[in-house]
Backbone as CSV, one residue per row, in Angstrom:
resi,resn,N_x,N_y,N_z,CA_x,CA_y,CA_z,C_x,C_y,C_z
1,UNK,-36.608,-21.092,0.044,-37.088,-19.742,0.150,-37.048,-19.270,1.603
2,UNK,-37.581,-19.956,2.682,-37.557,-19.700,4.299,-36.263,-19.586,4.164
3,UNK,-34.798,-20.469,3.937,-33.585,-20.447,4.636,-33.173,-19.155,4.107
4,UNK,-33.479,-18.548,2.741,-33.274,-16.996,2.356,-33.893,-16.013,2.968
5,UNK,-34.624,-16.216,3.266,-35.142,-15.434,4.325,-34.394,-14.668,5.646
6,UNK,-34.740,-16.117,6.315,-33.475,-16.413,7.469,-32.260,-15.856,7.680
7,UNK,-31.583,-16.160,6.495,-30.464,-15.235,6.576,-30.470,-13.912,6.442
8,UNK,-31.628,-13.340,5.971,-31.488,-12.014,5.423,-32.135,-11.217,6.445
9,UNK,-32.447,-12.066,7.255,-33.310,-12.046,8.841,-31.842,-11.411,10.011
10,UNK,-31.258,-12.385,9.883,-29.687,-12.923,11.035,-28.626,-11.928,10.219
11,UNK,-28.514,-11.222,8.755,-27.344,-10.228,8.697,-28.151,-8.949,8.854
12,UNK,-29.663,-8.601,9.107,-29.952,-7.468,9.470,-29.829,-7.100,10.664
13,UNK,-29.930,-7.858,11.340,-29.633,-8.236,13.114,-28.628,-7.898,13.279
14,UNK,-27.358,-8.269,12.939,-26.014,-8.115,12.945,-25.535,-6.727,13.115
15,UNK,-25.346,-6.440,14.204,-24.704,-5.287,15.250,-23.288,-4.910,14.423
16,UNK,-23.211,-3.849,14.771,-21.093,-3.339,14.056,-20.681,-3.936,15.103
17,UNK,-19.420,-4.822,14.834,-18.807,-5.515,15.408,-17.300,-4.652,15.895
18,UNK,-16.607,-4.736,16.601,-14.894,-4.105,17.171,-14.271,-3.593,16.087
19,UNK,-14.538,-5.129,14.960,-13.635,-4.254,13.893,-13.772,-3.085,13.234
20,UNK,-15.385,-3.041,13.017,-15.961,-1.682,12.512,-15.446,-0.220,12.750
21,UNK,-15.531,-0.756,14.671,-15.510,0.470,15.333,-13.963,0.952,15.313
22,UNK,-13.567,-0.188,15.227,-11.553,-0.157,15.255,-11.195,0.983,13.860
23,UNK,-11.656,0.513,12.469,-11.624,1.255,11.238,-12.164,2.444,11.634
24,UNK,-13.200,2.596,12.064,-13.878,4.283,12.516,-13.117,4.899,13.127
25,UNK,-12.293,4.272,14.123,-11.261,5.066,14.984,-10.391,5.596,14.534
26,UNK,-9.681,4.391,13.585,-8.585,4.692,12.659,-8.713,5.738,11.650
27,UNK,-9.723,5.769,10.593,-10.117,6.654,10.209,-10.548,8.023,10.895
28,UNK,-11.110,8.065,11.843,-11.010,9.148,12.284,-9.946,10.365,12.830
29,UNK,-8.961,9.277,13.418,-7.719,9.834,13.915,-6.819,10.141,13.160
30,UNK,-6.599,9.987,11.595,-6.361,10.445,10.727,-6.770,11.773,10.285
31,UNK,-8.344,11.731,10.493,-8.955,12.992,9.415,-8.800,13.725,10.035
32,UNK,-8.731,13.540,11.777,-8.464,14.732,12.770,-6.775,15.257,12.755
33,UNK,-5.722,14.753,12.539,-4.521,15.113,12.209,-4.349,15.916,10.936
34,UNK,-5.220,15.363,9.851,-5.155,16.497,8.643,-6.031,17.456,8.729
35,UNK,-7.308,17.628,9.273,-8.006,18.461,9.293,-7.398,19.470,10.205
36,UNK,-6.585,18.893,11.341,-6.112,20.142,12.744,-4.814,20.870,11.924
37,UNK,-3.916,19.649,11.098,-2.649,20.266,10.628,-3.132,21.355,9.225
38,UNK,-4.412,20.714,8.594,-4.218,22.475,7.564,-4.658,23.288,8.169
39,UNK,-5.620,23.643,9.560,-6.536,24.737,10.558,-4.509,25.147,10.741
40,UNK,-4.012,24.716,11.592,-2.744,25.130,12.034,-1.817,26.004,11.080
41,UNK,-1.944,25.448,9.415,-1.369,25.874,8.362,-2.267,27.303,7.914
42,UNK,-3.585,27.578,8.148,-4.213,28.868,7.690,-3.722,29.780,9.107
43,UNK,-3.824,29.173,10.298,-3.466,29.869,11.666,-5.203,29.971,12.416
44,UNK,-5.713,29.286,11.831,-7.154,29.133,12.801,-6.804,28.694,14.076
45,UNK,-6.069,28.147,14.116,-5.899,26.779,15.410,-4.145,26.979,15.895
46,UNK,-4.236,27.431,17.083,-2.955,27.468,17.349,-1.918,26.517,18.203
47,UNK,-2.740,25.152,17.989,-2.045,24.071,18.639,-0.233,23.945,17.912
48,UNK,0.824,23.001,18.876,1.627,22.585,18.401,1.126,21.514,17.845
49,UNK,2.560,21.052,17.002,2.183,20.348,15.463,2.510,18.640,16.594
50,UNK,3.064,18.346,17.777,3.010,17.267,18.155,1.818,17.041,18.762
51,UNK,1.034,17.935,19.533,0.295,17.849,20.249,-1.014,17.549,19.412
52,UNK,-1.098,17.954,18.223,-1.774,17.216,17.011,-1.815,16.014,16.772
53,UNK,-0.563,15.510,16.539,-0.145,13.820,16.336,-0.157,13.268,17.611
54,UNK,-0.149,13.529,18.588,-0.238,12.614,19.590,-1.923,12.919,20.329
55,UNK,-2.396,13.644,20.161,-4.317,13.434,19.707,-4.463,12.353,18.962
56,UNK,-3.957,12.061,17.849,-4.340,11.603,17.203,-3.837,10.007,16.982
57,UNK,-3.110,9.796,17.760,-1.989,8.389,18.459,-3.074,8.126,19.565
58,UNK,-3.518,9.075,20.337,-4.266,8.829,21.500,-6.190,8.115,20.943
59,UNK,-6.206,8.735,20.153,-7.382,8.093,19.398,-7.231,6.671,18.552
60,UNK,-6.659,6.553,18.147,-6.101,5.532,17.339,-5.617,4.200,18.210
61,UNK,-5.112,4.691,19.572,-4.408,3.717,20.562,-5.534,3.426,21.262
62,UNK,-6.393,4.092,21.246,-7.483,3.219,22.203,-8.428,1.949,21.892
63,UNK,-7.845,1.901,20.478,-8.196,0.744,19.644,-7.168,-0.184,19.644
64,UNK,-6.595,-0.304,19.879,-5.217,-0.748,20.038,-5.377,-2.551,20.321
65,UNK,-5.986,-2.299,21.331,-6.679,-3.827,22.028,-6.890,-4.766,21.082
66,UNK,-7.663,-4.475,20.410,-8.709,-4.960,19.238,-8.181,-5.538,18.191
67,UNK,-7.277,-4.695,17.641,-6.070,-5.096,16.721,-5.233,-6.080,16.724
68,UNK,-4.230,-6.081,18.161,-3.870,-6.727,19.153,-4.810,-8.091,19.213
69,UNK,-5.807,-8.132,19.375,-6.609,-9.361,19.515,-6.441,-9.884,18.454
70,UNK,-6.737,-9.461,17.648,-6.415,-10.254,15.937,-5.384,-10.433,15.392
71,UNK,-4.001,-9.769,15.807,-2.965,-10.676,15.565,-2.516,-11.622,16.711
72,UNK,-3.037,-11.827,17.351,-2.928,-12.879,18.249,-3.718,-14.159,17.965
73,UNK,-4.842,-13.532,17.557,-5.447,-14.873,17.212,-4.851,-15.336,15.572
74,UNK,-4.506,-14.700,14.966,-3.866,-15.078,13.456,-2.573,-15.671,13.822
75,UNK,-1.837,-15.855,14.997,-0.710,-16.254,15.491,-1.144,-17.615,16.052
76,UNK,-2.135,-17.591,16.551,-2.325,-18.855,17.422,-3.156,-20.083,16.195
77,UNK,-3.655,-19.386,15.017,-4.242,-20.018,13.987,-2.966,-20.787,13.350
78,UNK,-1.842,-20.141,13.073,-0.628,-20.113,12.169,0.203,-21.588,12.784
79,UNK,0.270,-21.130,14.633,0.883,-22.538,15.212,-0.067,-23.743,15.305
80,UNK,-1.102,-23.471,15.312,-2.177,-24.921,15.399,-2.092,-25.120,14.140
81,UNK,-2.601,-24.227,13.284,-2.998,-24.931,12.036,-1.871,-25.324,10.882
């Protein structure tokens, strides 16, 4: 009963970790490319249609690292193990 506890103690504790924030990014930089490209399609928003996608490359790339870290480490798992 304590070790159930315990644990339920240590995953409430448990902070969002890179990857979390990596998916939030990703997701976000998406919803911001469709949300800017239909504003652009009614004429609310008079950005160009690259300058949209590369917002949205620029959000997405700053996660980049993170990603990067994990196929590196799934690479270095693959030759050891």
């Amino acid at each position: 009963m304590t070790e159930e506890k315990t644990k339920l103690v240590e995953t409430e504790k448990k902070k969002t970790g890179a990857k979390e924030y990596s998916l939030f990014a990703q997701i976000f930089a998406s919803v911001w490319i469709i949300v800017l490209t239909l504003c652009k399609g009614f004429g609310i928003v008079s950005l160009e249609t690259n300058d949209i996608i590369y917002s949205g490359i620029a959000i997405a790339g700053i996660f980049m690292p993170v990603y990067f870290s994990i196929w590196l480490e799934k690479i270095r798992d693959i030759k050891l193990g």
